[in-house]
N, CA, C and O atoms as a Tinker XYZ file with bonds, in Angstrom:
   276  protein
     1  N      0.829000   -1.173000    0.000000    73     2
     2  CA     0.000000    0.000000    0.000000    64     1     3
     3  C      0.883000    1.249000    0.000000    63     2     4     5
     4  O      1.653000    1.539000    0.916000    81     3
     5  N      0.683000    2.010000   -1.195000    73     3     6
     6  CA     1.411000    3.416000   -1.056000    64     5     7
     7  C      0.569000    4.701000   -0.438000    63     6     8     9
     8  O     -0.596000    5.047000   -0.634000    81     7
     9  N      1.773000    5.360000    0.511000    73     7    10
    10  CA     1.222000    6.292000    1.268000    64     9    11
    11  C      1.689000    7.567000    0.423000    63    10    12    13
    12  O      2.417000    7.496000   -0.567000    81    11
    13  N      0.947000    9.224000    1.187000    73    11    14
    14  CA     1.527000   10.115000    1.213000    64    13    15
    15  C      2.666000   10.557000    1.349000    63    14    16    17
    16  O      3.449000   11.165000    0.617000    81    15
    17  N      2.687000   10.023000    2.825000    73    15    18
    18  CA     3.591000   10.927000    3.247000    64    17    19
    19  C      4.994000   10.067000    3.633000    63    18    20    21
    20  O      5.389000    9.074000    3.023000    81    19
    21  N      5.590000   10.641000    4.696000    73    19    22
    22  CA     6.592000    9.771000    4.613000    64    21    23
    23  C      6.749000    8.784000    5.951000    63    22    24    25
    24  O      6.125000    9.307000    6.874000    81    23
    25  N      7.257000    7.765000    6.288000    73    23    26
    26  CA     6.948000    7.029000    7.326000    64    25    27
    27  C      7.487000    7.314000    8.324000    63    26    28    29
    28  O      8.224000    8.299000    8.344000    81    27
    29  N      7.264000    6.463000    9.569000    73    27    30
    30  CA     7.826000    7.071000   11.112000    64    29    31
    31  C      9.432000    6.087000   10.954000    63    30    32    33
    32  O     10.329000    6.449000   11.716000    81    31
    33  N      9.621000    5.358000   10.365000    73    31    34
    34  CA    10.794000    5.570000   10.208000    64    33    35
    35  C     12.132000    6.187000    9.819000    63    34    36    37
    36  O     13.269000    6.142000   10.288000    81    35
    37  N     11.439000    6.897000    8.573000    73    35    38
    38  CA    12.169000    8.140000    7.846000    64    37    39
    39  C     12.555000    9.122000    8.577000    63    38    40    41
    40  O     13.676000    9.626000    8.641000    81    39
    41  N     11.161000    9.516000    9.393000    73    39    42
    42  CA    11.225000   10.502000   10.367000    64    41    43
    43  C     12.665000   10.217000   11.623000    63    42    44    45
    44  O     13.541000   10.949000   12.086000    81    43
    45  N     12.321000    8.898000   11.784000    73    43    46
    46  CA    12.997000    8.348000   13.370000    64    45    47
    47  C     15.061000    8.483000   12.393000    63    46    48    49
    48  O     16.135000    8.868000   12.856000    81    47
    49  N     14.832000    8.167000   11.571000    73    47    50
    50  CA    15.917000    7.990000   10.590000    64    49    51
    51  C     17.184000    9.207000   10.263000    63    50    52    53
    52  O     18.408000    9.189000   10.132000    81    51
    53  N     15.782000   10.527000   10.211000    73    51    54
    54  CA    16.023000   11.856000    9.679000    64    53    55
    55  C     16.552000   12.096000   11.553000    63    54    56    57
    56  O     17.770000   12.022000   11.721000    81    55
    57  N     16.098000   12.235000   12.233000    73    55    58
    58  CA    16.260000   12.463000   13.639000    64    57    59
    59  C     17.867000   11.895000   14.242000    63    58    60    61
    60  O     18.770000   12.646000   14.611000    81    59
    61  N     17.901000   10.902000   14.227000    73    59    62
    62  CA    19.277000   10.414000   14.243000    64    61    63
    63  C     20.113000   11.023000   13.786000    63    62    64    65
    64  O     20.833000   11.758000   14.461000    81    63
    65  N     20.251000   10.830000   12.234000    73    63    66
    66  CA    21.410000   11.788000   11.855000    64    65    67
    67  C     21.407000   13.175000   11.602000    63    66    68    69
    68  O     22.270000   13.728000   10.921000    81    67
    69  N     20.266000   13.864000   12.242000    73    67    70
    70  CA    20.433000   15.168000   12.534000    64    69    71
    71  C     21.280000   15.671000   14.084000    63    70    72    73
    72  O     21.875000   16.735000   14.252000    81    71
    73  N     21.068000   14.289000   15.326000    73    71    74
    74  CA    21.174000   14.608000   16.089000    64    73    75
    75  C     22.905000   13.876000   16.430000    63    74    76    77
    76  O     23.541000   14.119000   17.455000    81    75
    77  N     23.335000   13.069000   15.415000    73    75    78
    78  CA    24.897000   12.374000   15.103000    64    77    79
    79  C     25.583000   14.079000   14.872000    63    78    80    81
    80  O     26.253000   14.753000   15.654000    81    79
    81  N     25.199000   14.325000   13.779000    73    79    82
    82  CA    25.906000   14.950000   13.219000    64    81    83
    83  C     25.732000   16.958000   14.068000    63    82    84    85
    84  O     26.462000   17.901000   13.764000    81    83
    85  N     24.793000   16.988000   14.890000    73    83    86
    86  CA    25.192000   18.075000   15.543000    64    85    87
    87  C     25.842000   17.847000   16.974000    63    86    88    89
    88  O     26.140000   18.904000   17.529000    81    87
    89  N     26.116000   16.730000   17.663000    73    87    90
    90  CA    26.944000   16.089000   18.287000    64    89    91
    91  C     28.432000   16.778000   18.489000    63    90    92    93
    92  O     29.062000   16.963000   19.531000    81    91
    93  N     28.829000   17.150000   16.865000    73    91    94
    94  CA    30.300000   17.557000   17.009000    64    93    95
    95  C     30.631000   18.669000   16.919000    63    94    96    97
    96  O     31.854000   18.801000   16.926000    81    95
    97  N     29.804000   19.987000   16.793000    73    95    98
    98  CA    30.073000   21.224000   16.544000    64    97    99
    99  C     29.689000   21.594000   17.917000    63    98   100   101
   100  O     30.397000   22.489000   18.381000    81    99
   101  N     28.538000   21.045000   18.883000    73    99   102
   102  CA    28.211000   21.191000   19.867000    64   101   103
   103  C     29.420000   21.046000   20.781000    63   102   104   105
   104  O     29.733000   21.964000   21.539000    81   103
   105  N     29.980000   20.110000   20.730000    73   103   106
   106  CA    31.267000   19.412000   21.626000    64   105   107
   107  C     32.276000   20.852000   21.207000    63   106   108   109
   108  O     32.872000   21.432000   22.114000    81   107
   109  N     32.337000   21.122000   20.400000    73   107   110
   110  CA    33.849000   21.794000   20.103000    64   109   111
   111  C     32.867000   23.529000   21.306000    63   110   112   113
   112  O     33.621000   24.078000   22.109000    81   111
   113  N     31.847000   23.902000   21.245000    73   111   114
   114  CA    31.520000   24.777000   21.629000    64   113   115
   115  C     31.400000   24.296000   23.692000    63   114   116   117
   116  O     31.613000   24.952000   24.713000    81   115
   117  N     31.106000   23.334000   23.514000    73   115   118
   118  CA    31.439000   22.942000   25.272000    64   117   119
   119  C     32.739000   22.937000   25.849000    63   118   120   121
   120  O     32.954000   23.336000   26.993000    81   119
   121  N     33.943000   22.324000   24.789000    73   119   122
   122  CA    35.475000   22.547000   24.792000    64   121   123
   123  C     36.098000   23.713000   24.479000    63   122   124   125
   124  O     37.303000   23.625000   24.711000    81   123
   125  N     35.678000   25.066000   23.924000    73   123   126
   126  CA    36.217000   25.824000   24.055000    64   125   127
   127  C     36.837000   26.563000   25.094000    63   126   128   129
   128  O     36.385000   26.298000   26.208000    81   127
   129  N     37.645000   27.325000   25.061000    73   127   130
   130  CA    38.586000   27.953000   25.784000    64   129   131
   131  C     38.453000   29.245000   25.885000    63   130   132   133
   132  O     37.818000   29.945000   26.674000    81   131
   133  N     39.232000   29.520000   24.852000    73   131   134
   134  CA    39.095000   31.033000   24.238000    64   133   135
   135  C     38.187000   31.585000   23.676000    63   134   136   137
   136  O     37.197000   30.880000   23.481000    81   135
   137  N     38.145000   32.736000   23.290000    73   135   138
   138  CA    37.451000   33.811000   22.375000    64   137   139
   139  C     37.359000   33.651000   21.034000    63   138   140   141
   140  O     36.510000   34.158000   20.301000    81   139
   141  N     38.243000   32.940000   20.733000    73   139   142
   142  CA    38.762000   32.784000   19.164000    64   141   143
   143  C     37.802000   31.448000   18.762000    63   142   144   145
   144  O     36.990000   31.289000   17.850000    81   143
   145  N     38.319000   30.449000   19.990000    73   143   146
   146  CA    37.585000   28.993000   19.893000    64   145   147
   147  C     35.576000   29.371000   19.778000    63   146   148   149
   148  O     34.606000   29.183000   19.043000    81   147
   149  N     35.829000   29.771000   20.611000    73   147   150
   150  CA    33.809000   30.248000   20.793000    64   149   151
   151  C     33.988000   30.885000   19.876000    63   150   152   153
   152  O     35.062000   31.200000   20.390000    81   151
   153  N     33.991000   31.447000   18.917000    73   151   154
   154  CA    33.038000   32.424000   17.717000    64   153   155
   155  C     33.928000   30.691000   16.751000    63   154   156   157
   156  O     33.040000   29.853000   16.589000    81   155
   157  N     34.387000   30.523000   16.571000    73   155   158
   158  CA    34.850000   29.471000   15.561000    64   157   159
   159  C     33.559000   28.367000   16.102000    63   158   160   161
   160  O     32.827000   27.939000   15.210000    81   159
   161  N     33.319000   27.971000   17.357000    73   159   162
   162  CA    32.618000   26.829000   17.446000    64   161   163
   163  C     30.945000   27.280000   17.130000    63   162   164   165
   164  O     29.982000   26.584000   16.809000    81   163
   165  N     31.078000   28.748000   17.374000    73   163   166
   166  CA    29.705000   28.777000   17.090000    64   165   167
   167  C     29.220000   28.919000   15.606000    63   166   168   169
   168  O     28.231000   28.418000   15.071000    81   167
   169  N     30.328000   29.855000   15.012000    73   167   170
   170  CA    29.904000   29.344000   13.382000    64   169   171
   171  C     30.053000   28.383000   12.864000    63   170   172   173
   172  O     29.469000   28.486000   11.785000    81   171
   173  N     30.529000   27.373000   12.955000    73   171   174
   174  CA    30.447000   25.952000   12.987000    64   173   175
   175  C     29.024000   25.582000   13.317000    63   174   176   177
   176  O     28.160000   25.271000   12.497000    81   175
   177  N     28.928000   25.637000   14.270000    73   175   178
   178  CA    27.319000   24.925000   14.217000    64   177   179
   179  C     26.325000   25.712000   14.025000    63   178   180   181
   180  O     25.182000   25.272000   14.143000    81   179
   181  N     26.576000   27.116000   13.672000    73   179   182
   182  CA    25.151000   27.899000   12.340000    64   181   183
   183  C     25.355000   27.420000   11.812000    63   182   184   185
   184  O     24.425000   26.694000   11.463000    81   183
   185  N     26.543000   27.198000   11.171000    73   183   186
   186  CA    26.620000   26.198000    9.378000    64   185   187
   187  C     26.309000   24.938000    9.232000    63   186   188   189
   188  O     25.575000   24.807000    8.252000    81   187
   189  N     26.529000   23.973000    9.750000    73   187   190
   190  CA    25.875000   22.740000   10.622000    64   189   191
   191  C     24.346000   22.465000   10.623000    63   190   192   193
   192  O     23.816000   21.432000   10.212000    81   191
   193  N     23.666000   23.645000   11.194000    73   191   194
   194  CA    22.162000   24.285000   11.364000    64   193   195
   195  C     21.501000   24.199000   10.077000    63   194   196   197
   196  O     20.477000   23.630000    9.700000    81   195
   197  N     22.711000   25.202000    9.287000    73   195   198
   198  CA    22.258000   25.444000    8.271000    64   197   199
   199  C     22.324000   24.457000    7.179000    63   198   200   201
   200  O     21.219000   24.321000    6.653000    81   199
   201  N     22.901000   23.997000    6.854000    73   199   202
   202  CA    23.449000   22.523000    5.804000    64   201   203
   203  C     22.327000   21.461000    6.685000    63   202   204   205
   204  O     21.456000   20.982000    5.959000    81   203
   205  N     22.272000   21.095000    8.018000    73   203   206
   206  CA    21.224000   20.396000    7.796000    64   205   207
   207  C     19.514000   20.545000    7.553000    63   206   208   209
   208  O     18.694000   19.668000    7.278000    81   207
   209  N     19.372000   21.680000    7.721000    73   207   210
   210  CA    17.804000   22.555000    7.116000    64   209   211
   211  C     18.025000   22.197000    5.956000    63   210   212   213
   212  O     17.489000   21.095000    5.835000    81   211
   213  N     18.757000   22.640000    4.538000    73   211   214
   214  CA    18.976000   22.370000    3.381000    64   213   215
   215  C     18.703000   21.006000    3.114000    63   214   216   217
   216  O     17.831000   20.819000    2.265000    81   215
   217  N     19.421000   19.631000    3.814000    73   215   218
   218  CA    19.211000   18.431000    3.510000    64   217   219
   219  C     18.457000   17.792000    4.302000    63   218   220   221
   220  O     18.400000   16.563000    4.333000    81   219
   221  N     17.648000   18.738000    5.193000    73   219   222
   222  CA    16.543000   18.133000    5.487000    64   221   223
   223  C     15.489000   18.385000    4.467000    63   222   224   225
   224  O     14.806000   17.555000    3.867000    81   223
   225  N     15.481000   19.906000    4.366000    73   223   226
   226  CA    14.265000   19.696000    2.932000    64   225   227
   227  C     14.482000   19.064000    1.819000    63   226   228   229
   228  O     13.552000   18.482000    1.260000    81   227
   229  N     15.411000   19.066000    1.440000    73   227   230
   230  CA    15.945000   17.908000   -0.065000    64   229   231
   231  C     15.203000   16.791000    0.576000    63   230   232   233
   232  O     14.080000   16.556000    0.129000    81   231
   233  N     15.646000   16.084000    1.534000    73   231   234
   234  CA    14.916000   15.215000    1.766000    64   233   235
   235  C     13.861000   14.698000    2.383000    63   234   236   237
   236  O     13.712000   13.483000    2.506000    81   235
   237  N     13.053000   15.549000    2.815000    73   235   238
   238  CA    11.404000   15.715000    3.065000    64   237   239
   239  C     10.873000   15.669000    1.505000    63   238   240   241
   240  O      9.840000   15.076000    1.195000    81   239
   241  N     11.541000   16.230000    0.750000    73   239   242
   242  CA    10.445000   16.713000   -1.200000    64   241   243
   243  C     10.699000   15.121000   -1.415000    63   242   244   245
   244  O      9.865000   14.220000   -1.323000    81   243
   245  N     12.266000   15.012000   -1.768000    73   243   246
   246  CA    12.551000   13.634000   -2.050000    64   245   247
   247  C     11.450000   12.298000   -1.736000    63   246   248   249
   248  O     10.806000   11.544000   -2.465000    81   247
   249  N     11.636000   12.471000   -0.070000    73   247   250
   250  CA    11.039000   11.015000    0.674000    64   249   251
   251  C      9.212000   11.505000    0.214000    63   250   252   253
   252  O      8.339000   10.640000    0.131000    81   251
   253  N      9.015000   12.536000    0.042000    73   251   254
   254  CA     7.097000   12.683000   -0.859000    64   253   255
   255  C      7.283000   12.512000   -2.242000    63   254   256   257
   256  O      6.289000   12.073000   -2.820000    81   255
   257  N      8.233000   12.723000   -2.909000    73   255   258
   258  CA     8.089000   12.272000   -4.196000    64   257   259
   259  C      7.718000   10.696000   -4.193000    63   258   260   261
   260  O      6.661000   10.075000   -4.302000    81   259
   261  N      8.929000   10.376000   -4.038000    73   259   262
   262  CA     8.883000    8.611000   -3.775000    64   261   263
   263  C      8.000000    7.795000   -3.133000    63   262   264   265
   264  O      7.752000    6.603000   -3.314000    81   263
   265  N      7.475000    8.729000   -2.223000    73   263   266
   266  CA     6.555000    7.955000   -1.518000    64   265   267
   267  C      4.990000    7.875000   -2.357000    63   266   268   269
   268  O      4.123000    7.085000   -1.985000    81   267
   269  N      4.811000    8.732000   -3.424000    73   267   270
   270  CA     3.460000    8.872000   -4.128000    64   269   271
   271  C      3.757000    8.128000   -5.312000    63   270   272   273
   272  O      3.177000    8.456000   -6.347000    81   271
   273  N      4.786000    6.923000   -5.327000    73   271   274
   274  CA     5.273000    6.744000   -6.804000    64   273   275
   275  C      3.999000    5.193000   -6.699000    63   274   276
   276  O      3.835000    4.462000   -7.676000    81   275
């Protein structure tokens, strides 16, 4: 049976490696030291933020395309 939308696994799937992969920009901002380190760790994980918003929507359109096939 084909669905809409996309399944609770995708979801549970998408969640994981959103939460792997902000894991390490987070860490470098708990290990900082300096002044230099904190503005480096924090643009690190805007960009992080940001790159995964981007491939989260790629893959929200993606996982509804496929899923209506």
């Amino acid at each position: 049976m084909k669905t809409d939308k996309p399944t609770t696994r995708f979801w549970a799937v998408l969640a994981v490696v959103n939460t792997l992969v902000l894991i390490y920009p987070i860490g470098l901002l708990h290990r900082a030291e300096s002044a230099d380190e904190h503005v480096f760790a924090a643009r690190m994980l805007i960009g992080f933020v940001f790159l995964l918003a981007v491939v989260d929507a790629v893959s929200i359109v993606v996982a509804d395309v496929v899923g209506k096939r």
